[in-house]
C-alpha positions as CSV (number, residue, x, y, z in Angstrom):
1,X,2.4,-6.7,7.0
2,X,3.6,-7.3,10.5
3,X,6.9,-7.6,9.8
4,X,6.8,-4.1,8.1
5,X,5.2,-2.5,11.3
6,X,8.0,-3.9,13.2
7,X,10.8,-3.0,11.2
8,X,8.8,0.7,10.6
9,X,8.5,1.2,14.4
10,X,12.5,0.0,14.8
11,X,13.4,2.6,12.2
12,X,11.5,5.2,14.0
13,X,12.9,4.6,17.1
14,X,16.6,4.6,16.1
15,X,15.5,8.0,14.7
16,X,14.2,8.9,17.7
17,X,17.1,7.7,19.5
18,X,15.3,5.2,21.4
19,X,16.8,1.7,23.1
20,X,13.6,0.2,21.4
21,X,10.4,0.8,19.9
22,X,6.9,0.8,22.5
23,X,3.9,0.0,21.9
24,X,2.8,3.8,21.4
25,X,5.4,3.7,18.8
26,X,4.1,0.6,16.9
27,X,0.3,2.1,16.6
28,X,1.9,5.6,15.8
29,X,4.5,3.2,12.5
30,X,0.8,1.2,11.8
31,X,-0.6,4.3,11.3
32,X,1.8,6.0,9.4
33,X,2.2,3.1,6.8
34,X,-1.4,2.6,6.1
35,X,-1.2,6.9,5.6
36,X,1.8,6.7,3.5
37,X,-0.8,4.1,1.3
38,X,-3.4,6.1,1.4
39,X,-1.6,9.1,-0.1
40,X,0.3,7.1,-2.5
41,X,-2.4,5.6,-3.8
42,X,-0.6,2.0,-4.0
43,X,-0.3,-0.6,-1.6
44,X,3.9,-0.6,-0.3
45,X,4.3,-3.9,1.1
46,X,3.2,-7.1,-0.9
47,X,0.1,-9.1,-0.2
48,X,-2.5,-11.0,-1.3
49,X,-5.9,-9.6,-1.9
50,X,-9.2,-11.2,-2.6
51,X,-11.7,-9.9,-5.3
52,X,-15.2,-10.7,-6.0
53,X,-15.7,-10.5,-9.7
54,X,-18.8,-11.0,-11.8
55,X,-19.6,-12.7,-15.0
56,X,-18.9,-9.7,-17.6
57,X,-17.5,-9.4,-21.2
58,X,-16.4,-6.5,-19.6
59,X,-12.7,-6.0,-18.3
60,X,-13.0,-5.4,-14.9
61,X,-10.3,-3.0,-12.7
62,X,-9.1,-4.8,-9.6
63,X,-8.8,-2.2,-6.6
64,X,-5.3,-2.8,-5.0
65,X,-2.4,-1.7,-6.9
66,X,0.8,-2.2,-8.2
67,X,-0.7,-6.0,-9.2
68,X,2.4,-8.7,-9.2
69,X,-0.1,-11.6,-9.9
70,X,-3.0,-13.0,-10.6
71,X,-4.5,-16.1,-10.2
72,X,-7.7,-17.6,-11.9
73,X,-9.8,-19.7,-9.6
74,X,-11.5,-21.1,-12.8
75,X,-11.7,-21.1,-16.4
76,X,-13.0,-18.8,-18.7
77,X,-11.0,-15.8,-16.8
78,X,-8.8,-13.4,-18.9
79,X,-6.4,-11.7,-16.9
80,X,-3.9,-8.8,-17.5
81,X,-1.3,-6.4,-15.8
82,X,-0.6,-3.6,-17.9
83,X,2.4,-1.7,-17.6
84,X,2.0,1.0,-14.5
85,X,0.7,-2.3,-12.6
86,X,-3.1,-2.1,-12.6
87,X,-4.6,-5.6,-12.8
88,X,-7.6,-6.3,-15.1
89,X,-10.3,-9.3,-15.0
90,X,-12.7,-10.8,-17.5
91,X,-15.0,-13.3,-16.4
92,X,-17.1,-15.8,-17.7
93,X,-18.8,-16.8,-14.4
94,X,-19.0,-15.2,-10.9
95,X,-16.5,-15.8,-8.5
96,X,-13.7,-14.5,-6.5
97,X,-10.3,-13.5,-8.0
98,X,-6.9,-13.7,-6.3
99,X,-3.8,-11.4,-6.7
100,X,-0.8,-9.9,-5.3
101,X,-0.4,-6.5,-4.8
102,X,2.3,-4.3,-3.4
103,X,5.0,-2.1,-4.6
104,X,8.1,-3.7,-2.6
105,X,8.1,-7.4,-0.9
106,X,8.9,-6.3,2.1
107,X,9.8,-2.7,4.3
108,X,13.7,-3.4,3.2
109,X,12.8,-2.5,-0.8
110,X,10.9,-0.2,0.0
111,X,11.8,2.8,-2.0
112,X,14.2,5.0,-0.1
113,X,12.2,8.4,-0.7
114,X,8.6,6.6,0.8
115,X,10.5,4.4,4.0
116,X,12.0,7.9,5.2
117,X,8.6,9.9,4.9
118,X,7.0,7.1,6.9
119,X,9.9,7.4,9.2
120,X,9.6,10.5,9.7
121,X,5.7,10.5,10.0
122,X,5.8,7.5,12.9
123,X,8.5,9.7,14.9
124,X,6.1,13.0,14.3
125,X,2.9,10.9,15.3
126,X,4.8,9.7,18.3
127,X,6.1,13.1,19.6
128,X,2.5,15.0,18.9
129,X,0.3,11.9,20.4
130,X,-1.9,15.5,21.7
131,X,-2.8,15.6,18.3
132,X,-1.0,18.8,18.3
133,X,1.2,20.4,15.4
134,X,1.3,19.7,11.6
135,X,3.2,16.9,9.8
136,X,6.3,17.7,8.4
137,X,6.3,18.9,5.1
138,X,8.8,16.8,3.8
139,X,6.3,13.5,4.3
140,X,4.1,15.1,1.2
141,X,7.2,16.2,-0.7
142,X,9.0,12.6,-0.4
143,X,5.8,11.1,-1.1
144,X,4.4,12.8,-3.7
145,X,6.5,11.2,-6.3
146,X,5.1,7.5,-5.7
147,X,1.2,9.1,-6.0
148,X,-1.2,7.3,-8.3
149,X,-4.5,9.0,-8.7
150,X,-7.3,7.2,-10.2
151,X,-9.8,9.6,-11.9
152,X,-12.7,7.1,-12.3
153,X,-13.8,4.1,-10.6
154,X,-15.6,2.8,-14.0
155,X,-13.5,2.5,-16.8
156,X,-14.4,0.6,-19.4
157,X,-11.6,-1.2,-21.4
């Protein structure tokens, strides 16, 4: 993830026509990636997560999204990915479950649309670091597209 901060904060600063990025800069690309997660609902950059899991017959819906992998620490775990990328556990026994999650494997395949808005959101956090004056509209609008809304936390499968 710190090689996507870095290569978020030397994006905004060629937008900013800057020589290089500073450390203000850095926070204000941190910030803007982990917004432009919040709002899309999906983890951008690819990473490994850690989930506790109980024994269930249940399925059980792992949190971060899109899920790339899983990995079962033991047997008697069914796993599955179904097709928009939410990962699913049923365990026999508690434990913890593994997985990937992200939507590109690194800031380079990140979807055009989503790398400009947090662009564009780093240079705006940068500029305003008052805290003064709205976000550009355009960071909803490019965004918007890539939003996943979960409308329960407890689904049963």
């Amino acid at each position: 993830m710190e090689a996507a901060i870095t290569a978020v904060a030397a994006a905004a600063a060629d937008y900013l026509r800057m020589a290089a990025a500073d450390g203000v800069l850095v926070r204000a690309a941190a910030a803007a990636l982990a917004l432009a997660e919040a709002f899309c609902g999906q983890r951008l950059i690819e990473r490994r997560f850690d989930q506790p899991v109980v024994a269930s017959p249940d399925w059980q819906l792992l949190d971060e999204a899109p899920v790339r992998a899983i990995v079962a620490p033991v047997d008697g775990v069914a796993l599955d990915i179904d097709r928009g990328g939410i990962g699913w556990v049923r365990a026999a026994a508690t434990g913890t479950v593994s997985y990937t999650a992200g939507l590109a494997a690194d800031w380079a395949t990140v979807p055009a649309p989503i790398a400009q808005g947090v662009v564009l959101l780093a240079a705006h956090l940068f500029e305003h670091r008052d805290g003064r004056g709205e976000p550009p509209a355009a960071v909803a609008a490019l965004w918007r597209p890539y939003r996943r809304l979960r409308l329960a936390t407890a689904v049963q499968r």
